[in-house]
N, CA, C and O atoms as a DFTB+ gen file, in Angstrom:
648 C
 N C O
     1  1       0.840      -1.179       0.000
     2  2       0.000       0.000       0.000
     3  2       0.886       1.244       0.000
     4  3       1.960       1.264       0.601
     5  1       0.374       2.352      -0.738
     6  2       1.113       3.227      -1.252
     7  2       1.027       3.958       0.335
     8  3       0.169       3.600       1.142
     9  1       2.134       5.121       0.671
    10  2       1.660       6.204       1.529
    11  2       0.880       7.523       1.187
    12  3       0.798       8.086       0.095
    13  1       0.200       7.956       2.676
    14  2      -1.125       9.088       2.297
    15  2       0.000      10.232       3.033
    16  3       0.541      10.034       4.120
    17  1       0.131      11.023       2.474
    18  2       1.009      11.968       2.922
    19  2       0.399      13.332       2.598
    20  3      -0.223      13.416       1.539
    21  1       0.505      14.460       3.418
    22  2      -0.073      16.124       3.505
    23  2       1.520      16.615       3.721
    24  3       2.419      16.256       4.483
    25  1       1.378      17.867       2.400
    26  2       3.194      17.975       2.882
    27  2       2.960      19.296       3.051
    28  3       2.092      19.737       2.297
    29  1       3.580      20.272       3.991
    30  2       3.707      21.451       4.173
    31  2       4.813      22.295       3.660
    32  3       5.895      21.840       3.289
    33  1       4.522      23.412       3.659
    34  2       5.701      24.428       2.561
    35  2       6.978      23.995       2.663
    36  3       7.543      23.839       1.581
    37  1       7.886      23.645       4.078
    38  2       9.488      23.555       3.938
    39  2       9.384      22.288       2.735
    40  3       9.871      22.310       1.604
    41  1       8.791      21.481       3.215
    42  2       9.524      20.098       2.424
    43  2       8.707      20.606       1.047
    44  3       9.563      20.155       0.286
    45  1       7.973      21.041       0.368
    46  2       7.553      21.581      -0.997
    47  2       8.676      22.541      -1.135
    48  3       9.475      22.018      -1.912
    49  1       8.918      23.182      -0.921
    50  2      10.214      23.638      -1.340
    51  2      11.771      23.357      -1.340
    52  3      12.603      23.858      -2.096
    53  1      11.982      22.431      -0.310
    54  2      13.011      21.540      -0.241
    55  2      13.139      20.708      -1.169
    56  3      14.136      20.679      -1.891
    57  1      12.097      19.876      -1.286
    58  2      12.304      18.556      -2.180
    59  2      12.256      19.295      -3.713
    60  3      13.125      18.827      -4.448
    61  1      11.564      20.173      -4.243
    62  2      11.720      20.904      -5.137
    63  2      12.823      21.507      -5.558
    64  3      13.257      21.377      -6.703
    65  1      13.455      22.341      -4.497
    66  2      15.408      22.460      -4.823
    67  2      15.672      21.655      -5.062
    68  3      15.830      21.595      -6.281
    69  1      16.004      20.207      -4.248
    70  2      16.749      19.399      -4.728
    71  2      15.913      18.454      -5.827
    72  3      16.080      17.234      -5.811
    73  1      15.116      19.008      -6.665
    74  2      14.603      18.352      -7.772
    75  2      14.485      16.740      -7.492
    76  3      15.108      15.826      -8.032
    77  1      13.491      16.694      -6.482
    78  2      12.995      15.337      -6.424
    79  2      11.673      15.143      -6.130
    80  3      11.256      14.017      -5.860
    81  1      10.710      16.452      -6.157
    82  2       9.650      16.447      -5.791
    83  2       8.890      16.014      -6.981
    84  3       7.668      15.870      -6.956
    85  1       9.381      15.875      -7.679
    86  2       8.375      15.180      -9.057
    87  2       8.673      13.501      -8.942
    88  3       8.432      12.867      -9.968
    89  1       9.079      12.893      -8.000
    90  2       8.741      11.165      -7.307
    91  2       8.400      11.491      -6.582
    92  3       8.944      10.770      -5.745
    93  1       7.689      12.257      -5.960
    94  2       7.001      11.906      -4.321
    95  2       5.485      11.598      -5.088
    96  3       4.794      10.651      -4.711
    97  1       5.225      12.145      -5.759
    98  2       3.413      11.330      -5.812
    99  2       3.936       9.800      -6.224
   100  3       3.073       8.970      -5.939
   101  1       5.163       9.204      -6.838
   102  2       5.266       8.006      -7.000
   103  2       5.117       7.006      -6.024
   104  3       4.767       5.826      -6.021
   105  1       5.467       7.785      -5.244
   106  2       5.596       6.630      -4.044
   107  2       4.152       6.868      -2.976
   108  3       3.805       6.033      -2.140
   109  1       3.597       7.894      -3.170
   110  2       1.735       8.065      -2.680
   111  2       0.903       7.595      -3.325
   112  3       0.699       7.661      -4.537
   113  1       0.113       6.839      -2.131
   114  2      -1.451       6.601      -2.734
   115  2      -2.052       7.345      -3.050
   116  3      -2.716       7.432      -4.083
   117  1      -1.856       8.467      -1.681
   118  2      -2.569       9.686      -1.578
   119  2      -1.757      11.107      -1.729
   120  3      -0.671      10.862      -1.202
   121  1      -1.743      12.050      -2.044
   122  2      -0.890      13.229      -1.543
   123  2      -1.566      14.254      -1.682
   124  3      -2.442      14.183      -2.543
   125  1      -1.456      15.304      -1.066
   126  2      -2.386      16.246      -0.429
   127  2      -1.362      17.476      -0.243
   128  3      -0.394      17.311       0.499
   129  1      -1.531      18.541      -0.814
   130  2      -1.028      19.908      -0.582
   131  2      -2.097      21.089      -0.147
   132  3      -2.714      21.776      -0.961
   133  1      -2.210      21.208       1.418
   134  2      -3.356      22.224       1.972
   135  2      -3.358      22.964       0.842
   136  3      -2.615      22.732      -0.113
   137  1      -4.341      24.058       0.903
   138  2      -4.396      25.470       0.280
   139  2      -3.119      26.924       0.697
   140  3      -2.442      27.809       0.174
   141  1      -3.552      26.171       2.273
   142  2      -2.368      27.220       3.338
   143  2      -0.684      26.987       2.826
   144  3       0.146      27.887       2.951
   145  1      -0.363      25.653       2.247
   146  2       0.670      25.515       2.346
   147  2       0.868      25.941       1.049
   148  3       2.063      26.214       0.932
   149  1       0.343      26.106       0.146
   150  2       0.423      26.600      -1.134
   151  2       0.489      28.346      -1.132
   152  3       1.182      28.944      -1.956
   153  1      -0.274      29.007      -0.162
   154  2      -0.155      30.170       0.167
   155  2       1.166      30.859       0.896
   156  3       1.535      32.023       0.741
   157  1       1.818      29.795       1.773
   158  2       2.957      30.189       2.048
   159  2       4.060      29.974       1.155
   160  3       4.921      30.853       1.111
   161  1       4.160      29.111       0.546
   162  2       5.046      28.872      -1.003
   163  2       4.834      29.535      -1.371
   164  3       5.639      30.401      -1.027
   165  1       4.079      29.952      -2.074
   166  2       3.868      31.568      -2.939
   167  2       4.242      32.805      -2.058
   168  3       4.666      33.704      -2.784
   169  1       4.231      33.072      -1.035
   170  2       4.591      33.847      -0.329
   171  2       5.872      34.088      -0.266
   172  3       6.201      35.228      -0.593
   173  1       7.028      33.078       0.181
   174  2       8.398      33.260       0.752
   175  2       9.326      33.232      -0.978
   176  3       9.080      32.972      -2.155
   177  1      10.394      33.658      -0.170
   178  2      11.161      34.216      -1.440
   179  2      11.705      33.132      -1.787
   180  3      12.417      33.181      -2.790
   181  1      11.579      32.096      -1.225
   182  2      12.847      31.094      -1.628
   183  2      12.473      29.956      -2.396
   184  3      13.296      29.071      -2.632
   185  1      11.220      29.902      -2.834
   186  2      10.467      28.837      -3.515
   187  2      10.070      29.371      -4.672
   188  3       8.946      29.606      -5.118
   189  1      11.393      29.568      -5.197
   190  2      10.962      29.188      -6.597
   191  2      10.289      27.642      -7.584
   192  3       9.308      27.477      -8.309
   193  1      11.316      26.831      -7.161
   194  2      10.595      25.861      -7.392
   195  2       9.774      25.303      -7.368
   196  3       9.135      24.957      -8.362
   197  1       9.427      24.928      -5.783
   198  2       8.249      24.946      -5.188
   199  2       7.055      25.651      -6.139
   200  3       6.115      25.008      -6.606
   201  1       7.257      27.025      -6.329
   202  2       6.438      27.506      -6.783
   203  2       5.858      26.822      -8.070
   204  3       4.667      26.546      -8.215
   205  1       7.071      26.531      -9.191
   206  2       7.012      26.137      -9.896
   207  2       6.040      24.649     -10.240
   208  3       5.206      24.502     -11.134
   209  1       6.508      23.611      -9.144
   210  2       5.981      22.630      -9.128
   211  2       4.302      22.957      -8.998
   212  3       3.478      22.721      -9.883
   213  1       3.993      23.613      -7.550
   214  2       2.390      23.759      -7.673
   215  2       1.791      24.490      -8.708
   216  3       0.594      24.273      -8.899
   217  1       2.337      25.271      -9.387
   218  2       1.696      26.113     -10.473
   219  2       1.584      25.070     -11.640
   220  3       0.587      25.382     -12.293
   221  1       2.233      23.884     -12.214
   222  2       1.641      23.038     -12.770
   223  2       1.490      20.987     -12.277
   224  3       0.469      20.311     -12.153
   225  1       2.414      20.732     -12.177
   226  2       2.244      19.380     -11.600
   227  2       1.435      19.007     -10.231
   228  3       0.561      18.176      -9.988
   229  1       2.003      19.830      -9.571
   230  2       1.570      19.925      -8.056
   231  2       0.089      20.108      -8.174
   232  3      -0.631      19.264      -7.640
   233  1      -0.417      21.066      -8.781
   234  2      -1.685      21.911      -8.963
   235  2      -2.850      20.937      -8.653
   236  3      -3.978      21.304      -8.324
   237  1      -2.426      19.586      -8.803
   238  2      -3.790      18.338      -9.079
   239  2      -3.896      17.541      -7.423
   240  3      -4.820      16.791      -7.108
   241  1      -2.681      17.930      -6.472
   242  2      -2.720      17.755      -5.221
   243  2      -3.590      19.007      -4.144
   244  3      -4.013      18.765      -3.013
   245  1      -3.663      19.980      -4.673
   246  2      -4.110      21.305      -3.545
   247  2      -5.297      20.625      -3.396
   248  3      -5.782      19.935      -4.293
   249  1      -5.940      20.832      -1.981
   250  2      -6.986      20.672      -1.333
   251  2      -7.485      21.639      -0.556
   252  3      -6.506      22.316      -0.242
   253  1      -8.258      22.008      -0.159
   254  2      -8.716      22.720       0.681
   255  2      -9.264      21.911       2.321
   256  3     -10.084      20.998       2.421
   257  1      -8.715      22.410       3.145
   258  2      -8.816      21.780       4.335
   259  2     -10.218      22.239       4.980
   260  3     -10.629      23.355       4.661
   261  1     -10.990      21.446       5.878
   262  2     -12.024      22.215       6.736
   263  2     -11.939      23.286       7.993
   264  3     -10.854      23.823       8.216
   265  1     -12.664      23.480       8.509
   266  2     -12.114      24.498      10.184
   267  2     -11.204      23.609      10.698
   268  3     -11.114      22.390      10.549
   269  1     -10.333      24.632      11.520
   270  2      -8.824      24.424      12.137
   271  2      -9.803      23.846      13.646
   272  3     -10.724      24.456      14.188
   273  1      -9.350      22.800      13.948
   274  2     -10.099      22.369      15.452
   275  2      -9.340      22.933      16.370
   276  3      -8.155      23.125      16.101
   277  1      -9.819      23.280      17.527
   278  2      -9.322      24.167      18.536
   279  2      -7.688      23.775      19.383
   280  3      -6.905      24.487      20.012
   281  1      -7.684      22.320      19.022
   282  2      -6.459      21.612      20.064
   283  2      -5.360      22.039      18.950
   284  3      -4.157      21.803      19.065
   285  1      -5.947      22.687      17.885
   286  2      -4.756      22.911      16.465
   287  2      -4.584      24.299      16.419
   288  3      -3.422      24.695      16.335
   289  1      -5.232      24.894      16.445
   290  2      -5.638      25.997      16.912
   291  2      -4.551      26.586      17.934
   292  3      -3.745      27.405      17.492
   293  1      -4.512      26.327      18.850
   294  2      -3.926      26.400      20.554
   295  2      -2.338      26.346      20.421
   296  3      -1.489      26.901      21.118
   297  1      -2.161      25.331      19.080
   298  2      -0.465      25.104      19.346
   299  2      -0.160      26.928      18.589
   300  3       0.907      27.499      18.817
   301  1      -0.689      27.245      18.180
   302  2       0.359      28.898      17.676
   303  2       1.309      28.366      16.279
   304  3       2.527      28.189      16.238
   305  1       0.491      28.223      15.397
   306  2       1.688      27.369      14.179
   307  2       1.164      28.181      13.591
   308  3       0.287      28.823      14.168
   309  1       1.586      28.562      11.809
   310  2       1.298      29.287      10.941
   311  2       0.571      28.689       9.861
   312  3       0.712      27.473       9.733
   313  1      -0.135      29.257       9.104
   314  2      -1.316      29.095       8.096
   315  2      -1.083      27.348       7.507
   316  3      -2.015      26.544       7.480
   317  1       0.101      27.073       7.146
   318  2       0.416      25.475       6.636
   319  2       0.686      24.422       7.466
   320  3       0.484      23.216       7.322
   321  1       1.226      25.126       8.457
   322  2       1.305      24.219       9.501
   323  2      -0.208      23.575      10.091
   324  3      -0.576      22.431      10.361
   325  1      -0.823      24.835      10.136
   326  2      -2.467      24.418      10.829
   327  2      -3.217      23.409       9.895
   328  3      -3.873      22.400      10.152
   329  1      -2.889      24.040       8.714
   330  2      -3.598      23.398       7.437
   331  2      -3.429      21.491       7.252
   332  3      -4.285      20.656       6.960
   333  1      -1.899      21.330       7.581
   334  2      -1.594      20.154       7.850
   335  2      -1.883      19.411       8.633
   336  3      -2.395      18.338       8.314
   337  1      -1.556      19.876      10.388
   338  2      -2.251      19.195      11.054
   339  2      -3.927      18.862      10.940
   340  3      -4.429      17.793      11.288
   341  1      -4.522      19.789      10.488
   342  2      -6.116      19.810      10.633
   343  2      -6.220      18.668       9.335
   344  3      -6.982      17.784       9.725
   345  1      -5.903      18.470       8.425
   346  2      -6.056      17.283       7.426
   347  2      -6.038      16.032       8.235
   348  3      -6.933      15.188       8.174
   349  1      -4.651      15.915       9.238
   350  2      -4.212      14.884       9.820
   351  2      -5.634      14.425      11.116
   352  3      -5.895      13.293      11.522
   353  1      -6.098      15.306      11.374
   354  2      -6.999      15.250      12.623
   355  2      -8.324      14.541      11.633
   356  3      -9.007      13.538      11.840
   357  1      -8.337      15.579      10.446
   358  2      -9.766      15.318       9.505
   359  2      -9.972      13.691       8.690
   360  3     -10.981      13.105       8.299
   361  1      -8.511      13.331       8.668
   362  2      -8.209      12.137       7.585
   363  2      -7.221      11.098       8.271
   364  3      -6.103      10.783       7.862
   365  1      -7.750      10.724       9.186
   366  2      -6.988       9.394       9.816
   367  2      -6.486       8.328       8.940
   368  3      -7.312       7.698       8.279
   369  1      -4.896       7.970       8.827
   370  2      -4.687       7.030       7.825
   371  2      -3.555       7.879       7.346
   372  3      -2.635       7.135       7.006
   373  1      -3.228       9.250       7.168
   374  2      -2.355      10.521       6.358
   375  2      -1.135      11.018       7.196
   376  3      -1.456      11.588       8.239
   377  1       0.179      10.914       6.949
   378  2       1.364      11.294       7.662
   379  2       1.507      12.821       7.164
   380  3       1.736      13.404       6.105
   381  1       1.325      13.049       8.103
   382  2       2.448      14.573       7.798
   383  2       3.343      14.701       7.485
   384  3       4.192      13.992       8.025
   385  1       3.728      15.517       6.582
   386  2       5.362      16.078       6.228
   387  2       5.712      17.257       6.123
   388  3       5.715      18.016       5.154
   389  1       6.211      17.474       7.870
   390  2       6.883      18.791       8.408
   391  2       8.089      18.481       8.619
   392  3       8.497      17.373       8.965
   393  1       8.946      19.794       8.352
   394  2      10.165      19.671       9.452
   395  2       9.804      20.892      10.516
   396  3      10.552      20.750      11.484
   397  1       9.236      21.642      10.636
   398  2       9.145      22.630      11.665
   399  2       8.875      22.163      12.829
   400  3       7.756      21.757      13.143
   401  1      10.043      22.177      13.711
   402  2      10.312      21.292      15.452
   403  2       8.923      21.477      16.006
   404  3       8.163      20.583      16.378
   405  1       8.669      23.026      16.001
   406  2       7.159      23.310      16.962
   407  2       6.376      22.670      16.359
   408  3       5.691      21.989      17.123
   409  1       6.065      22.517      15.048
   410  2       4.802      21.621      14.343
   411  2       4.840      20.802      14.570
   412  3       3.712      20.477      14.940
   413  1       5.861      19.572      14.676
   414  2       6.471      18.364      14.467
   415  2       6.148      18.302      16.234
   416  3       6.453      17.110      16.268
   417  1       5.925      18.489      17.141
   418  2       5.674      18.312      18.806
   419  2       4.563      18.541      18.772
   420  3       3.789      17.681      19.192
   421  1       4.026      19.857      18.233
   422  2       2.553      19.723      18.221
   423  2       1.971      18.367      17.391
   424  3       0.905      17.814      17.665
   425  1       2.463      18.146      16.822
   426  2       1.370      16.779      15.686
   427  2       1.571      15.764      16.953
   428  3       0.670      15.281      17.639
   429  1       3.304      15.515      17.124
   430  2       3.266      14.315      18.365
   431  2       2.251      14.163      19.326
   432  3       1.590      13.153      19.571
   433  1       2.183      15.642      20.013
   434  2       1.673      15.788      21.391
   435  2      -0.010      15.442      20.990
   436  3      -0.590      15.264      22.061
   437  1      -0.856      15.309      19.973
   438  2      -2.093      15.370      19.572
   439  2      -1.666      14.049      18.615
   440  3      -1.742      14.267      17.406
   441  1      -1.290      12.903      18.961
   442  2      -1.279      11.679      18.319
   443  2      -1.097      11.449      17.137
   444  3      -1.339      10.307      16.746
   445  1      -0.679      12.317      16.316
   446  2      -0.735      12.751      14.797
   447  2       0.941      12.177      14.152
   448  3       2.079      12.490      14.500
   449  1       0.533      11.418      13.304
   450  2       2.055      10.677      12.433
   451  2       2.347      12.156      11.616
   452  3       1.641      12.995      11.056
   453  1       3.727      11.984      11.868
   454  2       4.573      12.997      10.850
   455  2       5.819      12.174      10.142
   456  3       6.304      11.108      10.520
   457  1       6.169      12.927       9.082
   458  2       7.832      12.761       8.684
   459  2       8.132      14.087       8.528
   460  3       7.478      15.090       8.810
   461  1       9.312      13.936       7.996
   462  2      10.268      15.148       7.681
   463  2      10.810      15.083       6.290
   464  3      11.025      14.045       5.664
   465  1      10.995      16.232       5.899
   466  2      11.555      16.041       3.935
   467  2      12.857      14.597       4.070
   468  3      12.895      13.690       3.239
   469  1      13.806      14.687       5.272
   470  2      14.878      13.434       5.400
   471  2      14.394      12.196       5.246
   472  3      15.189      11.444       4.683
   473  1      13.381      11.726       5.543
   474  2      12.842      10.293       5.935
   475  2      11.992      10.648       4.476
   476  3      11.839       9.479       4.121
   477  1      11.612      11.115       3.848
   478  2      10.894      11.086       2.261
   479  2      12.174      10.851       1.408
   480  3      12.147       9.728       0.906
   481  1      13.277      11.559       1.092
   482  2      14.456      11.156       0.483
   483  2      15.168      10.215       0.480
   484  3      16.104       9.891      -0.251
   485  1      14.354       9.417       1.981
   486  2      15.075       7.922       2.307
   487  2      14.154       7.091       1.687
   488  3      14.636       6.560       0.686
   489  1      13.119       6.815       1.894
   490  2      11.744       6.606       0.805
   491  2      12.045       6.618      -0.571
   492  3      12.030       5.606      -1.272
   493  1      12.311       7.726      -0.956
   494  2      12.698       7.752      -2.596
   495  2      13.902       6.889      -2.927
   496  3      14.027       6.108      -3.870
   497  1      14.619       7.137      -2.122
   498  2      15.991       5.803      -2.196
   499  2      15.983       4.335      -2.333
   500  3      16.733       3.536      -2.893
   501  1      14.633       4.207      -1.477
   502  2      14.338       2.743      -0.865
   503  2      13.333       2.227      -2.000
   504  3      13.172       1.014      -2.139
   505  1      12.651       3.152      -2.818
   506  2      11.867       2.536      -4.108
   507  2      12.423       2.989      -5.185
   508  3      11.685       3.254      -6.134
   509  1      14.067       3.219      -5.322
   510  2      14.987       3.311      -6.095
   511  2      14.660       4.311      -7.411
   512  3      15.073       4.159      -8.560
   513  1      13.681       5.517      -6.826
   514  2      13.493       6.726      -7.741
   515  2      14.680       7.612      -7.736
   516  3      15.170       8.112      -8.749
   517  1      15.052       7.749      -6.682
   518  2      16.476       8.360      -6.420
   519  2      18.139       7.529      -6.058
   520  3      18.246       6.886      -5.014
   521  1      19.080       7.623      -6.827
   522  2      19.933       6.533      -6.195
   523  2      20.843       7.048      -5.276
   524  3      21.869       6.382      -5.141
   525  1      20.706       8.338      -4.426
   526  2      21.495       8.634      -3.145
   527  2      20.495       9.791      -2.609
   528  3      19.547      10.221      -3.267
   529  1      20.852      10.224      -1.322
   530  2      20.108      11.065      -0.681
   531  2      20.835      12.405      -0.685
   532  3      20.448      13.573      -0.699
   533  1      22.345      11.658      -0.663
   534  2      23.609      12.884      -0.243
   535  2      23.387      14.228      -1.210
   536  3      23.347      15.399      -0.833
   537  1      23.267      13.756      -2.451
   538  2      22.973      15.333      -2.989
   539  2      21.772      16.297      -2.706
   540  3      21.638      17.520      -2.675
   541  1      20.794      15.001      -2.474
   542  2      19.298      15.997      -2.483
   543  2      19.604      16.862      -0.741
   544  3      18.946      17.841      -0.389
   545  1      20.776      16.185       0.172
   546  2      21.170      16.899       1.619
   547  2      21.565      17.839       1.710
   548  3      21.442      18.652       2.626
   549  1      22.585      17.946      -0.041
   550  2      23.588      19.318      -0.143
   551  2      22.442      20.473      -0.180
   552  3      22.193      21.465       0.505
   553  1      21.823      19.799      -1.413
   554  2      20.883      21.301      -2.208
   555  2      19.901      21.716      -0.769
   556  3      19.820      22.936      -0.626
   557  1      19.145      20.884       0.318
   558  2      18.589      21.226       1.319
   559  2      19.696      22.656       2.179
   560  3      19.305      23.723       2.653
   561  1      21.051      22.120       2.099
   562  2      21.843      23.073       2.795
   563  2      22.185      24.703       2.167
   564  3      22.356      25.793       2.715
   565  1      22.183      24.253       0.803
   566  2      22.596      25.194      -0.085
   567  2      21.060      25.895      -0.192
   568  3      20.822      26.854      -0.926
   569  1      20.080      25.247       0.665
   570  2      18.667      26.619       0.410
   571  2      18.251      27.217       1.719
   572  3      17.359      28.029       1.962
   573  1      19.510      26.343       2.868
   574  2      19.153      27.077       4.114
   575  2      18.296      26.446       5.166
   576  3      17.782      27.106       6.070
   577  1      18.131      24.956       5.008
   578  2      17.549      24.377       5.925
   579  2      18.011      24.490       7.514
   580  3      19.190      24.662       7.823
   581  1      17.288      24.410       8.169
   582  2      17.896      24.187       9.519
   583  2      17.748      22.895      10.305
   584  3      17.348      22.939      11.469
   585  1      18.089      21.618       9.648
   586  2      18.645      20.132      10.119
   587  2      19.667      20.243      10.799
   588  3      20.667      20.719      10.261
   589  1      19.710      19.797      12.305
   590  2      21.189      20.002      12.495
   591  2      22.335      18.768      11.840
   592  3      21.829      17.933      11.091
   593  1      23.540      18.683      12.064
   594  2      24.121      17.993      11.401
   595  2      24.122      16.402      12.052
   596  3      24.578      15.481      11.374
   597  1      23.654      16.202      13.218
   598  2      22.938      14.558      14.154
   599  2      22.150      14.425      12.670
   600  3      22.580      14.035      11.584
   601  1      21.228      14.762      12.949
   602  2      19.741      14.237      12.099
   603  2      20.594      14.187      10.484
   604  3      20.714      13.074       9.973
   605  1      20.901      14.852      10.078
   606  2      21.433      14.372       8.640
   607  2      22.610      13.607       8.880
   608  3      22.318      12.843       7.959
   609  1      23.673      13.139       9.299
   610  2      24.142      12.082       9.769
   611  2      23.772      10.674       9.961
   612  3      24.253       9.590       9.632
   613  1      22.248      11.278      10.928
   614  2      21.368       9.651      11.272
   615  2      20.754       9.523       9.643
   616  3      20.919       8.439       9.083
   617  1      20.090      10.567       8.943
   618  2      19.233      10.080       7.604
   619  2      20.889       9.874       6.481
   620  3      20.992       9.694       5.267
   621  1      21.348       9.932       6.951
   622  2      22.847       9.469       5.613
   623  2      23.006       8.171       6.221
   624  3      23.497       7.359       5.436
   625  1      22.729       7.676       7.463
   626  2      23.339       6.323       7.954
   627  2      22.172       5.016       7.810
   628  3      22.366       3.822       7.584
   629  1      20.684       5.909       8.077
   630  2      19.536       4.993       7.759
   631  2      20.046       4.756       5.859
   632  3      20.450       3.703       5.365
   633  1      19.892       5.799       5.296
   634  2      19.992       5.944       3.425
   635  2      21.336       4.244       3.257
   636  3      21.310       3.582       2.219
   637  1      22.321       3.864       4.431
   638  2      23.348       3.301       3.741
   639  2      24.646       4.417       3.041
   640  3      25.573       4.040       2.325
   641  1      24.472       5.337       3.332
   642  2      25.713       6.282       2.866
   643  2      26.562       7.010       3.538
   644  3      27.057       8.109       3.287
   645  1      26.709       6.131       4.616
   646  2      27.740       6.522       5.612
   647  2      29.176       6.098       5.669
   648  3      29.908       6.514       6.566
């Protein structure tokens, strides 16, 4: 069974730098881009790509989410972040894909599955769309991610490229 995944702006623009966001619906059953998270991509300066992708490929994933429930509400996250979790609350069965620490505790703390753009690049590796992770790690660095260097270490050692 394929994965149901809701991805929020960092990793739409991450996986998009490093030009691998055109295999992630390969490896989904489901995939889901809020409205919110599409609004903040268009917003920030650094998604070009990103941009690029939802303005045509992407375009057939946007959804529109329902009301933000109050326990989502409460954590203080921004327009994609909410958008994500509230899918996750609305659509039991759907992982999140944040890297934002506060989002990523809030989903925990409210029972909610997440990943991170690292553990999707390991995914793409593991159904051999991509044949290393290490470059798609550089271009994440070269756009300014904030992974510290543990966590990309541990996703270079899960990938086998250590």
């Amino acid at each position: 069974m394929g994965k149901r995944w809701v991805l929020n702006a960092s990793p739409v623009i991450l996986l998009a730098k490093a030009q691998v966001i055109q295999f992630v619906p390969q490896v989904c059953e489901q995939l889901i881009v809020p409205a919110g998270t599409v609004e903040e991509v268009h917003r920030g300066q650094m998604s070009d790509a990103g941009r690029k992708w939802l303005n045509h490929e992407g375009a057939a994933f946007i959804k529109p989410t329902g009301d933000i429930p109050r326990a989502v509400a409460d954590l203080g996250l921004g327009l994609g972040e909410n958008q994500v979790l509230t899918w996750l609350v609305q659509n039991p069965g759907f992982e999140g894909v944040l890297d934002d620490l506060k989002a990523r505790r809030g989903a925990t703390g409210l029972g909610l599955p997440v990943i991170g753009s690292l553990r999707v690049l390991i995914v793409l590796k593991e159904r051999r769309l991509i044949p290393a992770i290490r470059p798609a790690v550089e271009k994440f660095r070269e756009a300014g991610s904030y992974f510290s260097e543990a966590l990309i270490q541990e996703a270079l050692k899960l990938a086998s490229e250590t």
